[in-house]
MIRO-335824 format. One record per residue (C-alpha): residue number from 1; residue in one letter; x, z, y. Coordinates in Angstrom, 2 decimals. Example, Ala and Ser with C-alpha at 12.3 -4.5 7.8 and 13.67 -1.06 7.14 Angstrom:
residues 2
rovo; vexgu; u; w; v
1; a; 12.30; 7.80; -4.50
2; s; 13.67; 7.14; -1.06
//
This chain:
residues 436
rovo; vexgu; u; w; v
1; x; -17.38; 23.44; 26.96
2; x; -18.12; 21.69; 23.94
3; x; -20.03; 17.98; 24.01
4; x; -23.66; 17.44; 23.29
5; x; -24.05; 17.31; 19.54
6; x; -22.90; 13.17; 19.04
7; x; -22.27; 12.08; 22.53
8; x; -21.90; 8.48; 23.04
9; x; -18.44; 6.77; 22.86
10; x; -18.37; 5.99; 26.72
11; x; -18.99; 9.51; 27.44
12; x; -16.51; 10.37; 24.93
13; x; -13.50; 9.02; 26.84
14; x; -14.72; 9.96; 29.74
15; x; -14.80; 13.26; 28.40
16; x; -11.74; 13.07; 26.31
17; x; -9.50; 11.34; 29.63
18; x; -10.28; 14.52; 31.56
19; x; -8.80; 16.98; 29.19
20; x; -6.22; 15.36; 27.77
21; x; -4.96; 13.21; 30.77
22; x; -5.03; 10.51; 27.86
23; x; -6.48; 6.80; 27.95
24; x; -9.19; 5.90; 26.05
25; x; -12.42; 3.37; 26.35
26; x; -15.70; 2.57; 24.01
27; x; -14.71; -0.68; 22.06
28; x; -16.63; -1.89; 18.60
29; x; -15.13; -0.85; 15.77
30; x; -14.28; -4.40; 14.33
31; x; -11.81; -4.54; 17.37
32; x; -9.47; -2.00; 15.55
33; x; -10.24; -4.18; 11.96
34; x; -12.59; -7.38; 11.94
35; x; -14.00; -5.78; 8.87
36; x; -15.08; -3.01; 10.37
37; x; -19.10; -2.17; 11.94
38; x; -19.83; -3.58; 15.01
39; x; -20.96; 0.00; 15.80
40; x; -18.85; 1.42; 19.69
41; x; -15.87; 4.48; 18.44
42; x; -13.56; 5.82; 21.20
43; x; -10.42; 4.58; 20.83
44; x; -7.15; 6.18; 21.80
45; x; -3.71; 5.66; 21.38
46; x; -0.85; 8.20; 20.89
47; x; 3.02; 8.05; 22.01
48; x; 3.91; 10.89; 20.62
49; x; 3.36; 14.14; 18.50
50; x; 2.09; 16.26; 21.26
51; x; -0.45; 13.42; 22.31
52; x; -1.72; 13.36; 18.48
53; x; -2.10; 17.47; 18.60
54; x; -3.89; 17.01; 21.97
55; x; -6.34; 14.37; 20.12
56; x; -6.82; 16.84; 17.30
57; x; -7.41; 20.05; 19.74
58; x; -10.23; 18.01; 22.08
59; x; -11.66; 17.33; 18.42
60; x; -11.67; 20.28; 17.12
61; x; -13.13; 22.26; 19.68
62; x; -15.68; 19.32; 20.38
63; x; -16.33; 18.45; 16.49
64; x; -15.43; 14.89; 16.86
65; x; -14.00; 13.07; 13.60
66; x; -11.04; 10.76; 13.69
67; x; -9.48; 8.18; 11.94
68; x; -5.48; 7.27; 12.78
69; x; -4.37; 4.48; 12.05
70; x; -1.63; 2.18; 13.10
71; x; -1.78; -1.66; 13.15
72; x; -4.54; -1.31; 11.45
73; x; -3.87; -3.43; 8.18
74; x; -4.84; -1.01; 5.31
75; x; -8.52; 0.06; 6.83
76; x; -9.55; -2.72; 4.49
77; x; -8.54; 0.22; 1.53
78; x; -10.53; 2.37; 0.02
79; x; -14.00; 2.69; 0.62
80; x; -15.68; 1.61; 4.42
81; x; -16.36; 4.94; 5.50
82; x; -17.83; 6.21; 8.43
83; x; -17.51; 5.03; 12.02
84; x; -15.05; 7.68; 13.82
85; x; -16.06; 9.69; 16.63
86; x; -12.08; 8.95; 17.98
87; x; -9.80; 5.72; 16.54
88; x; -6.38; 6.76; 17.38
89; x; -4.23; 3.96; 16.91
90; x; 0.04; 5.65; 16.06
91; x; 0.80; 2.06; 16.81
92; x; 3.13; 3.31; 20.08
93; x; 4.71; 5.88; 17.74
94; x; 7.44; 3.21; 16.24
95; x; 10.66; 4.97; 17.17
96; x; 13.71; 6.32; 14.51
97; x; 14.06; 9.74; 15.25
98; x; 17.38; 10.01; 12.90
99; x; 19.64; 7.86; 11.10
100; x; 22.22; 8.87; 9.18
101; x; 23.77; 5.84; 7.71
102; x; 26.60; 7.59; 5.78
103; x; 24.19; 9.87; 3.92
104; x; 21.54; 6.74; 3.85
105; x; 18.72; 8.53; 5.15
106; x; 16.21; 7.76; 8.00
107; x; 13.69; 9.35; 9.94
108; x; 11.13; 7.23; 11.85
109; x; 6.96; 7.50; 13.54
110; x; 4.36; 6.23; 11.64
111; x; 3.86; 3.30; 13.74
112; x; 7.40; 1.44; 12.95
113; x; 6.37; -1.78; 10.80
114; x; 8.29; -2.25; 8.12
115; x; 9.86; -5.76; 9.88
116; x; 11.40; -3.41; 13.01
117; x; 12.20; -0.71; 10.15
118; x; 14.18; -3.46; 8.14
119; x; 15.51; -5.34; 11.50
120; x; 17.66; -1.68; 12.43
121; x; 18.79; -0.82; 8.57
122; x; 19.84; -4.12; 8.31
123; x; 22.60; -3.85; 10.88
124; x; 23.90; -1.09; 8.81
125; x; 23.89; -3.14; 5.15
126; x; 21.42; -0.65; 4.57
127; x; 17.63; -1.60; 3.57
128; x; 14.44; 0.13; 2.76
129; x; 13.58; -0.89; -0.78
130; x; 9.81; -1.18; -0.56
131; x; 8.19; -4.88; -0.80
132; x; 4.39; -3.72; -0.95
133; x; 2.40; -6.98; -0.79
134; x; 1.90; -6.78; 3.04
135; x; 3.37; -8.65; 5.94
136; x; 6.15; -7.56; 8.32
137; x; 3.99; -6.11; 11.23
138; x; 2.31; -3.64; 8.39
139; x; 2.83; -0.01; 9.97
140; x; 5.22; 2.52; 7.53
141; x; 2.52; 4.71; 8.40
142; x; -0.99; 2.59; 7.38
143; x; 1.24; 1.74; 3.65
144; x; 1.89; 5.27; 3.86
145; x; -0.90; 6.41; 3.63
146; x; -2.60; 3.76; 1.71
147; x; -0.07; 4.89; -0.77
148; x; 1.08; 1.34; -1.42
149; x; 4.13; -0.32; -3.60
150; x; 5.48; -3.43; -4.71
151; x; 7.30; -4.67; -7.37
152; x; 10.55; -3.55; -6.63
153; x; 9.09; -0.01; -7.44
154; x; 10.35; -1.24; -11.06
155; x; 13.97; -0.19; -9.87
156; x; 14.09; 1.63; -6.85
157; x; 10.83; 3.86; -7.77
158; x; 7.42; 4.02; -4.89
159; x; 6.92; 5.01; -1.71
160; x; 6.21; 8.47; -3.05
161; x; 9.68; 8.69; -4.30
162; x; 11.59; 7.06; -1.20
163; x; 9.98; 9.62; 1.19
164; x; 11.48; 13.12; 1.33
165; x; 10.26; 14.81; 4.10
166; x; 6.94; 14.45; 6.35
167; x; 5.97; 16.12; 9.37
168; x; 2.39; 16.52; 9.63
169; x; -0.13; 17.33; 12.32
170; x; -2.97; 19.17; 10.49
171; x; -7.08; 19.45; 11.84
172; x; -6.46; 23.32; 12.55
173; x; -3.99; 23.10; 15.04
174; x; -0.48; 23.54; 12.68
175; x; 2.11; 21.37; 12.19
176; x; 4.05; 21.78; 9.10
177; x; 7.21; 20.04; 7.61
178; x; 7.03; 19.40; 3.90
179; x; 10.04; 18.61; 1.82
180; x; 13.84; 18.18; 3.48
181; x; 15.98; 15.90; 5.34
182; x; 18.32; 15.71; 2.43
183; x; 18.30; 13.48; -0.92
184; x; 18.61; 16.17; -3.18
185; x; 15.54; 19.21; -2.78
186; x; 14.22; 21.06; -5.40
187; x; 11.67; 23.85; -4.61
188; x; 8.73; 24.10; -6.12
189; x; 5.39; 21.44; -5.43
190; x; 6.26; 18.46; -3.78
191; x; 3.93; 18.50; -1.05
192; x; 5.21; 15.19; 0.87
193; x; 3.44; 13.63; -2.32
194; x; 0.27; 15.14; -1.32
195; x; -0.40; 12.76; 1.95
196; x; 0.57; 9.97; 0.54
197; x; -2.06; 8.09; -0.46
198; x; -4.43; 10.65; 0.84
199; x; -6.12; 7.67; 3.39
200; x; -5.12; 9.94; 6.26
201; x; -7.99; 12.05; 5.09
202; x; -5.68; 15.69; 4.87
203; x; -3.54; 15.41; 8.24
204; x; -2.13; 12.89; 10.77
205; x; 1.83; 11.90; 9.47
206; x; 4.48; 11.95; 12.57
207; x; 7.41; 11.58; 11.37
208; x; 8.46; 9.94; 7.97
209; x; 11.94; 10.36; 6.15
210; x; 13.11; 8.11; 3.43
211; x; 16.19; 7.76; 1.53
212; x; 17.87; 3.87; 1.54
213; x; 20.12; 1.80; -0.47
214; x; 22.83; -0.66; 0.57
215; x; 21.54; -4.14; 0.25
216; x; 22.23; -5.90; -2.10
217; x; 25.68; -8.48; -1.97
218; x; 23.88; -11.05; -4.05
219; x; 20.75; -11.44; -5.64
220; x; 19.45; -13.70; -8.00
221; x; 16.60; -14.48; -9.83
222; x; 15.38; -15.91; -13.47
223; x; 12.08; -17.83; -13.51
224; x; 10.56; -18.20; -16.80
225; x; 7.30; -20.65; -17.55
226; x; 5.36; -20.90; -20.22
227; x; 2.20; -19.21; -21.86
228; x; 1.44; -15.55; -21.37
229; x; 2.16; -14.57; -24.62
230; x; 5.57; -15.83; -25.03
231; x; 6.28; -14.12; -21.60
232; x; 4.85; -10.86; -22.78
233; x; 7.03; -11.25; -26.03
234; x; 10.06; -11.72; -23.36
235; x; 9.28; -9.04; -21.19
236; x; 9.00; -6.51; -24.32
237; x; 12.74; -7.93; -25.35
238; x; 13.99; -7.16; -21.99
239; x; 12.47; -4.33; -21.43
240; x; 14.26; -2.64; -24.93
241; x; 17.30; -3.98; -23.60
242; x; 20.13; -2.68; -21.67
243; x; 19.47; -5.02; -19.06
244; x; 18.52; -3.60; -15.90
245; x; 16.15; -5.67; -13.60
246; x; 15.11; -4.97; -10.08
247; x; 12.36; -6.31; -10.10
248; x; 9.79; -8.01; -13.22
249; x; 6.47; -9.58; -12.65
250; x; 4.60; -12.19; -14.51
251; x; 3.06; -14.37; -11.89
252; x; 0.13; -16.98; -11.66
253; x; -1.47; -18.88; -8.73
254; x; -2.73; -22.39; -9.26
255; x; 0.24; -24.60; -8.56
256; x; 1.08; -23.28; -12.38
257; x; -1.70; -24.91; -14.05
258; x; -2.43; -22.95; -17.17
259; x; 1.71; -21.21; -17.30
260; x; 3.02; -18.35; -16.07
261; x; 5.83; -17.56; -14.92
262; x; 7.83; -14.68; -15.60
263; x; 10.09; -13.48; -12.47
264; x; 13.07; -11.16; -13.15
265; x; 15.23; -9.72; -10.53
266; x; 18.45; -8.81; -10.40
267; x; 20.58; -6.57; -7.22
268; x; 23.98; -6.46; -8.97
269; x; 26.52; -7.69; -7.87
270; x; 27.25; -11.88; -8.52
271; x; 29.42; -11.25; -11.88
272; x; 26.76; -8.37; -13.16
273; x; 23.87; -10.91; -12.12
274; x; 25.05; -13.87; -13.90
275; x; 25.54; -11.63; -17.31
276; x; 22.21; -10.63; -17.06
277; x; 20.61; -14.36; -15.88
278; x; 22.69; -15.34; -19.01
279; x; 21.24; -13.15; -21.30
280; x; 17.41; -13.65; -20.55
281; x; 18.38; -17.26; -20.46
282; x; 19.47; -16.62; -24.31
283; x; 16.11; -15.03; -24.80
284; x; 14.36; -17.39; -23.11
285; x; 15.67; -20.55; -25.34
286; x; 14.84; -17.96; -28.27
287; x; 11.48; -18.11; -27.38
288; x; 11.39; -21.57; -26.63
289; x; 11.17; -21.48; -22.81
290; x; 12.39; -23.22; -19.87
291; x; 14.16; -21.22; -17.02
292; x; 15.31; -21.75; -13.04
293; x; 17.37; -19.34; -11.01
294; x; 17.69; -19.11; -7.42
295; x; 19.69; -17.18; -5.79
296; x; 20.31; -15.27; -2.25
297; x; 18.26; -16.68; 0.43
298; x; 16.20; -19.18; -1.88
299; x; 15.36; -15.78; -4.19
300; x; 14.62; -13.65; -1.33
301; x; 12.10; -17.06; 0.12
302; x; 10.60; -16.41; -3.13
303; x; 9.42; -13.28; -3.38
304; x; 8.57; -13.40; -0.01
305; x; 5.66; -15.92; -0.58
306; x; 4.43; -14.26; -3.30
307; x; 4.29; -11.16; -1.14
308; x; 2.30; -13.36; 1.45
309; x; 0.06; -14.90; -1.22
310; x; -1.55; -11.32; -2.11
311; x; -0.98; -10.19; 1.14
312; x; -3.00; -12.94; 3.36
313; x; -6.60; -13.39; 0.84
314; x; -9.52; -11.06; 1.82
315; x; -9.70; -9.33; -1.76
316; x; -6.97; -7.81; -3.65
317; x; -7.51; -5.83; -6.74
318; x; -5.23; -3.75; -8.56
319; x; -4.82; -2.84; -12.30
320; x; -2.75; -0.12; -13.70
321; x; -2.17; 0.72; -17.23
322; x; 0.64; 0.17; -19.88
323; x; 2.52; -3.11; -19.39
324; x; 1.93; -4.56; -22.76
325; x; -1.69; -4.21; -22.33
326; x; -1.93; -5.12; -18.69
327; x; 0.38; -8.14; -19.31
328; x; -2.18; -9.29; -22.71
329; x; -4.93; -8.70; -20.25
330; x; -3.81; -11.07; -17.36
331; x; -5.25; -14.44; -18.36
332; x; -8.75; -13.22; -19.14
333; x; -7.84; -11.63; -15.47
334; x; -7.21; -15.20; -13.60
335; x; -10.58; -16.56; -15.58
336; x; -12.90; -13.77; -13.85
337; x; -10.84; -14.02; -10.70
338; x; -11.58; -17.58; -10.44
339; x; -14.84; -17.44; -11.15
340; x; -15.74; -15.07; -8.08
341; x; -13.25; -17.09; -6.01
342; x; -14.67; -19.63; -3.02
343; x; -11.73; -21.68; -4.75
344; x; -9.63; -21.50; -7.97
345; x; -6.94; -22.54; -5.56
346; x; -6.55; -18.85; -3.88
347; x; -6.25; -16.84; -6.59
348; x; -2.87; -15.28; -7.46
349; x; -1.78; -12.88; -9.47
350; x; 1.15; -10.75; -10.09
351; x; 1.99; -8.34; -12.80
352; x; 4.59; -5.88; -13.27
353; x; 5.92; -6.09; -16.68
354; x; 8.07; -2.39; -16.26
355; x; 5.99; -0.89; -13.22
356; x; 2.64; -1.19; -15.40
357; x; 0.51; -2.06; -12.05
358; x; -1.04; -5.68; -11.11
359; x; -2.88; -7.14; -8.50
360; x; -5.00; -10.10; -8.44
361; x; -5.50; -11.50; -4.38
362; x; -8.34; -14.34; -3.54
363; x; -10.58; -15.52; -0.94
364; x; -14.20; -14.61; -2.56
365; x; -17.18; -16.61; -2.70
366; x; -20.37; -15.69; -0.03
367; x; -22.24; -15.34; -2.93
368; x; -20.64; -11.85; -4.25
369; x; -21.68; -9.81; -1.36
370; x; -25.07; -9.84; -2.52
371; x; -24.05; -9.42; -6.08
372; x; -25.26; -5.18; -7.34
373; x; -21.59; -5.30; -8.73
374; x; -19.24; -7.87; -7.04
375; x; -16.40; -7.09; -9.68
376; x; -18.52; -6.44; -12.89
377; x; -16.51; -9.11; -14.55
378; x; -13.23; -7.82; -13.99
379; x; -14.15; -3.42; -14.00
380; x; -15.57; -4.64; -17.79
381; x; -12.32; -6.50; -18.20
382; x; -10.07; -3.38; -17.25
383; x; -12.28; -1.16; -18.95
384; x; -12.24; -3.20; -22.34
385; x; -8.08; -3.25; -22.11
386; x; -8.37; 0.67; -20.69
387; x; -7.00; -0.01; -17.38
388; x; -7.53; 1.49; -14.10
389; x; -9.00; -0.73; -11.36
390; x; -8.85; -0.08; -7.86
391; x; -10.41; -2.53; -4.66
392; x; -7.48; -2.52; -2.72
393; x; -8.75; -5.04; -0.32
394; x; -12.40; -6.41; 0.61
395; x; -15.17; -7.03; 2.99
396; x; -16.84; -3.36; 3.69
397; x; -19.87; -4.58; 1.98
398; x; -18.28; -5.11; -1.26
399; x; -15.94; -2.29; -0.86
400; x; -19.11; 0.19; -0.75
401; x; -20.44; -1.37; -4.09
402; x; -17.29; -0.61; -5.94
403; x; -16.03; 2.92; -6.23
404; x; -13.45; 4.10; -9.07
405; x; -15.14; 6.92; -11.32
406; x; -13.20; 9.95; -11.06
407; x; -12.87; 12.96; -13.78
408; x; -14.97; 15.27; -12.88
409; x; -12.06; 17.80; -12.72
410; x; -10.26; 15.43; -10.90
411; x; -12.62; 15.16; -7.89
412; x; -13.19; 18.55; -8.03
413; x; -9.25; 19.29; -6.97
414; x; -9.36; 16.45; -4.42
415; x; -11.98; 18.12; -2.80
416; x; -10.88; 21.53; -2.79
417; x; -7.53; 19.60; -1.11
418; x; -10.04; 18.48; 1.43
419; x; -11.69; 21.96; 2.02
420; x; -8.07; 23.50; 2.27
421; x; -6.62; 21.27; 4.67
422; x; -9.45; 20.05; 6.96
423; x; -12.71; 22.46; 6.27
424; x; -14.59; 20.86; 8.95
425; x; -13.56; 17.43; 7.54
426; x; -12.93; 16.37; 11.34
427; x; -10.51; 13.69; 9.28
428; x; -10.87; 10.06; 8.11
429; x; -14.22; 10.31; 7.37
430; x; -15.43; 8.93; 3.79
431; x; -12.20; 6.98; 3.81
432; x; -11.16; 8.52; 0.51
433; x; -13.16; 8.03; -2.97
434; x; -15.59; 10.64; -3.61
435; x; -17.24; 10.67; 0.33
436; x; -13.93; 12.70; 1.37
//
């Protein structure tokens, strides 16, 4: 018999215990993310696929909305959205279901973190490579669906090109594979593109299976400082070049001063490496700029605190749009950065001079929450250098004051995508732009 029309949480789980034989209790929602309402959800927590499909049948037949999620990282994304009739954390779901080392695929649940992901590929020379700015204990299903990727994406491609095959529970009862458990699959629409980056707003992801590379024997990396426009003139001569970086970013935080620096990556092997260190060293004295390298653990240190930098500050912002622009755009960027920060000092910023997508990280001052437009300075900014700008990360309060403009064609097909796959939109609700 279905509930009263909005029952309260409590009476939810109660509710919810006795037909699915499943735990669950009324917390506040800023226990699943402090920057959530302080408003009661039912939360529950899945082990496995069938648990999920018993979540989504008790919903379904009760008209209950929920919201998965796993560690909970990325509910900071996209807009606040509304408090969920059910929170069902994936979190227990963090096994790999296959692993085929040989033909470097794997298959794992959406509640692995990319740290235990990396800890098993690793003892196979194998690695995910995916360095979206988020720390270890970051679920592969929360980046998954937040559609996130890093700068390594300048190489090795995104998220939506590492994953090849999804299983997905959907609102009406189905679950449905999309793509194949093989590297090479070509027929028709891609439809494991589809949820990513949906915000968990189309179906609940149980299984996720990526393709892998061997890790790297060495790695090394050029750092170039000096002034943003000699950097962008260096990243345009690499970048026509038959050099092949994995990774290029043009960097600030405040340690710099008024430099940048200019970060290029290499995964070759140590004779292939030095050739190309050499040759952007060549460029760089061209230019009239001074250049470091590290190497193996001391490169891999690096990136890893610029991945903590964006990752750890309450606001991150992203910009997309042809590298040359974005790059010319970047120190007007740090000047309306730092002027909404609480400090200068927390401010960093990291470009990607072949990937075309930056993201600028802070702590913000108190005083932009009551502010009608907390990022006027910088949406003007992108908009005068046409650039896309997306919140990526921010207090809920801010996040609801900011919302990218969509094509009017373009929200119209997101939102037949919603109507298609969950008609009673039972899913994520008003955790994707447009109210979906």
């Amino acid at each position: 018999m279905p509930l009263q029309s909005k029952p309260l949480p409590v009476e939810t789980a109660d509710a919810f215990h006795r037909a699915t034989g499943l735990r669950a209790r009324a917390v506040p929602m800023c226990t699943v993310h402090p920057g959530e309402s302080s408003k009661d959800t039912c939360a529950a927590e899945a082990n496995c696929e069938a648990d999920v499909m018993a979540v989504l049948a008790f919903a379904r037949e009760h008209r209950l909305t929920v919201l998965p999620y796993g560690s909970g990282r990325h509910l900071a994304y996209g807009p606040p959205g509304e408090v969920p009739d059910l929170a069902l954390t994936l979190r227990p779901m963090n096994r790999v279901t296959s692993f085929s080392p040989g033909d470097l695929v794997v298959s794992a649940e959406p509640g692995i973190t990319i740290g235990e992901l990396a800890s098993v590929l690793g003892q196979h020379g194998l690695m995910l490579p995916f360095d979206p700015p988020a720390p270890a204990d970051a679920t592969l299903g929360g980046l998954l669906s937040a559609g996130l990727s890093g700068p390594r994406r300048a190489l090795y491609g995104s998220l939506r090109d590492l994953a090849i095959s999804l299983r997905v529970a959907l609102a009406d009862g189905r679950v449905i594979r999309t793509g194949a458990k093989v590297v090479k699959n070509v027929a028709g629409y891609d439809m494991t593109k589809l949820f990513i980056g949906a915000c968990g707003t189309l179906g609940v992801v149980t299984e996720i299976t990526l393709k892998l590379r061997p890790l790297p024997m060495h790695r090394e990396t050029a750092l170039v400082r000096g002034p943003a426009a000699s950097l962008t003139e260096l990243r345009s001569r690499i970048a026509q070049s038959t050099l092949v970086p994995s990774r290029l970013e043009m960097v600030w935080h405040a340690d710099l001063g008024s430099d940048f620096v200019l970060a290029v990556d290499c995964d070759e092997p140590r004779p292939s490496a030095k050739a190309q260190t050499d040759a952007i060293r060549a460029m760089s004295r061209d230019l009239g700029l001074a250049m470091d390298v590290v190497e193996g653990e001391s490169a891999d240190a690096w990136w890893a605190d610029l991945a903590q930098r964006l990752a750890e500050r309450q606001v991150c912002i992203r910009l997309q749009g042809p590298p040359t622009s974005l790059l010319a755009a970047m120190p007007r960027a740090v000047e309306a950065a730092s002027a909404l920060a609480e400090r200068a000092e927390s401010v960093t910023l990291s470009a990607g001079g072949l990937t075309g997508v930056a993201r600028i990280a802070f702590q913000p001052a108190r005083a932009i929450a009551d502010r009608q437009a907390p990022f006027g300075a910088i949406a003007d900014l992108a908009a005068g250098a046409s650039l896309d700008m997306v919140v990526e990360r921010a207090p809920a309060e801010v996040r609801a004051k900011h919302q990218p403009v969509f094509a009017p064609a373009s929200l119209a097909l997101m939102q037949r995508l919603k109507q298609t796959f969950d008609p009673d939109h039972l899913l994520s609700p008003g955790r994707f732009w447009g109210g979906m």
